[in-house]
C-alpha positions as CSV (number, residue, x, y, z in Angstrom):
1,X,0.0,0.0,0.0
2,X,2.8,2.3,0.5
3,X,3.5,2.5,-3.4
4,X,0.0,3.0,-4.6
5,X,-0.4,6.5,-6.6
6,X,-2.1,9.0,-5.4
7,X,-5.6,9.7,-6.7
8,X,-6.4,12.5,-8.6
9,X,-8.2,15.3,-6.6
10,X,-10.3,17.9,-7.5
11,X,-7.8,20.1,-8.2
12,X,-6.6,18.7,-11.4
13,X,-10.1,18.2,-12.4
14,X,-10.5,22.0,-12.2
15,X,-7.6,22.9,-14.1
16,X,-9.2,20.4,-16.8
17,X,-12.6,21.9,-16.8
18,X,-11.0,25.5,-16.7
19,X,-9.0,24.5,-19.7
20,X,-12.4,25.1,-22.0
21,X,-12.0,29.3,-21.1
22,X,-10.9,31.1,-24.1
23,X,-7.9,32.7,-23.8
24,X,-6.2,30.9,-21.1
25,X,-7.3,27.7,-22.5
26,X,-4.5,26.5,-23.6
27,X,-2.1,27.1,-21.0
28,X,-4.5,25.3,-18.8
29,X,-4.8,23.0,-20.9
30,X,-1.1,22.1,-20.8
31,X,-1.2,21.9,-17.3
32,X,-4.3,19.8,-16.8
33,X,-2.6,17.7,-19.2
34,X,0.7,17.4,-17.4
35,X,-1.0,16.9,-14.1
36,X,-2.9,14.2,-15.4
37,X,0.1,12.1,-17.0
38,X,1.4,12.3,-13.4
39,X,-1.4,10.4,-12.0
40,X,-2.9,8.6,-15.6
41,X,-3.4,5.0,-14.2
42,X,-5.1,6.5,-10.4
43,X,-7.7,8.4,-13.3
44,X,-5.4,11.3,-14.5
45,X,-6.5,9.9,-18.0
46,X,-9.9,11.7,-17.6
47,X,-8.0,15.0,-16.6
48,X,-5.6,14.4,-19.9
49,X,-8.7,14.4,-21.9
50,X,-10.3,17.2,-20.6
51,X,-6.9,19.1,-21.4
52,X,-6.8,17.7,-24.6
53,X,-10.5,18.6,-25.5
54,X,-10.2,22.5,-23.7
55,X,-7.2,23.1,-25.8
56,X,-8.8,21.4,-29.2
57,X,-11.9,24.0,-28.4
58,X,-9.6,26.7,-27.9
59,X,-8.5,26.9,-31.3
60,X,-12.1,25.9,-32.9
61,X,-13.4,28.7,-31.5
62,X,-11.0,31.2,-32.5
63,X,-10.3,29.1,-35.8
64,X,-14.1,29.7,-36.4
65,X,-14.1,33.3,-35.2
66,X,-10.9,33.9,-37.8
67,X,-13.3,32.5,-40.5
68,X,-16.5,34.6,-40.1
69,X,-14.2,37.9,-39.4
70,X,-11.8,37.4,-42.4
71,X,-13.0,35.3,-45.3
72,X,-16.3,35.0,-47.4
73,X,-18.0,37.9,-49.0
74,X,-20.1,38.9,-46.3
75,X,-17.7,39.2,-43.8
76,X,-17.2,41.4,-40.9
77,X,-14.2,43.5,-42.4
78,X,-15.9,44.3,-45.7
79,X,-17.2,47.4,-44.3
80,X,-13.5,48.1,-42.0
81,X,-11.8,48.0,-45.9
82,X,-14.6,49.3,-48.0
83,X,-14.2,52.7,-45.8
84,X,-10.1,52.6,-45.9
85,X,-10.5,52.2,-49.6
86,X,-12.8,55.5,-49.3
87,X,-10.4,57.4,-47.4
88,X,-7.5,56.2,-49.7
89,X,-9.7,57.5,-52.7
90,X,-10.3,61.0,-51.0
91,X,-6.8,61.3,-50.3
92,X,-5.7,60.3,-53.7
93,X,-8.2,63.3,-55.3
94,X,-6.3,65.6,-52.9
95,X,-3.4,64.6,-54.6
96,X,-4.9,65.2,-58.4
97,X,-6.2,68.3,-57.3
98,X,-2.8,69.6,-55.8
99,X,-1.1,68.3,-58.8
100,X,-3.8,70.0,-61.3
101,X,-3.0,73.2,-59.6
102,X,0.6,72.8,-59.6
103,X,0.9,71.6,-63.3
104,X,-2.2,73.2,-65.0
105,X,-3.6,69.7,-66.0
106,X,-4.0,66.1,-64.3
107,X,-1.7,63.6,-64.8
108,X,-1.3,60.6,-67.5
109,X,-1.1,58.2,-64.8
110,X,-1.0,57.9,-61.0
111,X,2.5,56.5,-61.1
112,X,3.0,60.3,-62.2
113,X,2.4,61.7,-59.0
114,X,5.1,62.4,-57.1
115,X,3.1,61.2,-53.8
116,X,3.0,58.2,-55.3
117,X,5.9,56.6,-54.2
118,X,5.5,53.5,-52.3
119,X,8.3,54.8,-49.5
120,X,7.2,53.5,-45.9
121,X,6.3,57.2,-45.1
122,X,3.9,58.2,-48.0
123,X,1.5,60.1,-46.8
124,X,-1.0,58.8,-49.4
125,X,-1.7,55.0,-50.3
126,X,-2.9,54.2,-54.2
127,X,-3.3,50.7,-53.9
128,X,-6.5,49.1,-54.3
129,X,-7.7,47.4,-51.5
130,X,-11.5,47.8,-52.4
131,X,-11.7,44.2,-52.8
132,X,-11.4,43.3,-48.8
133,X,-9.0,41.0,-47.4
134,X,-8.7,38.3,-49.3
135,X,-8.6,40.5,-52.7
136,X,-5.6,40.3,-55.7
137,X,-6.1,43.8,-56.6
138,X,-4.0,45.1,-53.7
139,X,-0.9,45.1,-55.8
140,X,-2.9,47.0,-58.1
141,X,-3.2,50.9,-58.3
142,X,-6.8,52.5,-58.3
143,X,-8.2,52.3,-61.6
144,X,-7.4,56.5,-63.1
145,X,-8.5,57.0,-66.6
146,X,-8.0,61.0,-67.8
147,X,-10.9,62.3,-69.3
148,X,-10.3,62.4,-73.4
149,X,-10.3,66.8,-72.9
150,X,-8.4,66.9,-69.9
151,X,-10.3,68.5,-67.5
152,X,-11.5,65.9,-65.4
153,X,-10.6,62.5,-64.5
154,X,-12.3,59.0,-63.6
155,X,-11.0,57.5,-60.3
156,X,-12.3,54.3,-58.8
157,X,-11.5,51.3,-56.4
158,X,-12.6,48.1,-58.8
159,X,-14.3,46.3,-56.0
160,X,-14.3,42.5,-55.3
161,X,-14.9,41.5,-58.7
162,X,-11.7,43.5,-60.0
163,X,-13.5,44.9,-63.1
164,X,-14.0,49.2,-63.5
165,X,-17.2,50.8,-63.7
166,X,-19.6,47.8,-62.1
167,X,-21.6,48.0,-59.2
168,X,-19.3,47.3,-56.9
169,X,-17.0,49.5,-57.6
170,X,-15.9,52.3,-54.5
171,X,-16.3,55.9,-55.3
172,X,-14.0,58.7,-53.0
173,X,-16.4,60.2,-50.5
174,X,-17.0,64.0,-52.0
175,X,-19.6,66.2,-51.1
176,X,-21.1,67.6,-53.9
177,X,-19.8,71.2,-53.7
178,X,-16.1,69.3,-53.2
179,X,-17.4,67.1,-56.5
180,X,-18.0,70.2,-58.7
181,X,-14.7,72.5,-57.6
182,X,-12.9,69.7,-58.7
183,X,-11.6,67.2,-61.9
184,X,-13.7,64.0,-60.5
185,X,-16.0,62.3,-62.7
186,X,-18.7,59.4,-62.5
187,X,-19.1,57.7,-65.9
């Protein structure tokens, strides 16, 4: 009797059971885990599983909750990058308009501006995230077509589908007093 292993007590058990609580889950899951290979043939088996099963639910809920924020069309950031995209386009007009008042006419190109180097501390960003997270276009610069006489220009994210002038395309957020003192166009 004076080698028989001590039982498991409740202790363990909690650490098991407290193993399931986001966040911390894992670490107590490691625990409950090691505490339970210390005593696995007196029961610590059941405390091993309840580690096991606390860390595995751990990371399917924030495996799940990484899914519904991130991926699909509807998801949760669409409206986080669908307004950065809209701040991006403003912010990109402020630069055509400073340009078009610096050079009497609007660029060929966005690679023209001079803002529109991709230096770490550019104070304006051209690429188009309008897609969300998971799009291809954000290697890609914001669609810019000059108009054929000059005076204006066309100036779009191309949305998720990637294609100009669709309807989901993102548009810069002018008011329409900013709209008409300035080159921007809707086709």
């Amino acid at each position: 009797m004076a080698n028989e292993e001590p039982k498991v007590s409740w202790v363990e058990y909690i650490f098991g059971f407290c193993s399931f609580i986001p966040l911390v889950g894992v670490f107590l899951g490691i625990i409950s885990i090691v505490l339970g290979a210390l005593k696995f043939k007196a029961g610590g088996w059941k405390v091993v599983l309840l580690g096991i099963g606390g860390i595995l639910f751990t990371v399917c809920l924030y495996g799940a909750m990484f899914l519904f924020m991130f991926t699909g069309k509807n998801n949760m950031m669409n409206d986080m990058w669908q307004q950065m995209t809209k701040a991006n386009l403003r912010q990109c007009v402020m630069a055509l308009e400073f340009y078009h008042q610096v050079h009497g006419e609007y660029p060929a190109k966005l690679e023209d501006l001079p803002s529109a180097k991709f230096a770490p501390g550019s104070t304006v960003n051209f690429l188009d995230q309008s897609g969300g997270f998971e799009s291809h276009l954000g290697t890609q610069l914001f669609y810019y077509e000059r108009t054929t006489d000059g005076t204006g220009y066309y100036l779009l994210g191309r949305g998720e589908d990637g294609v100009p002038f669709t309807a989901d395309d993102l548009l810069p957020d002018l008011s329409p007093d900013e709209q008409a003192h300035s080159g921007f166009r809707k086709k």
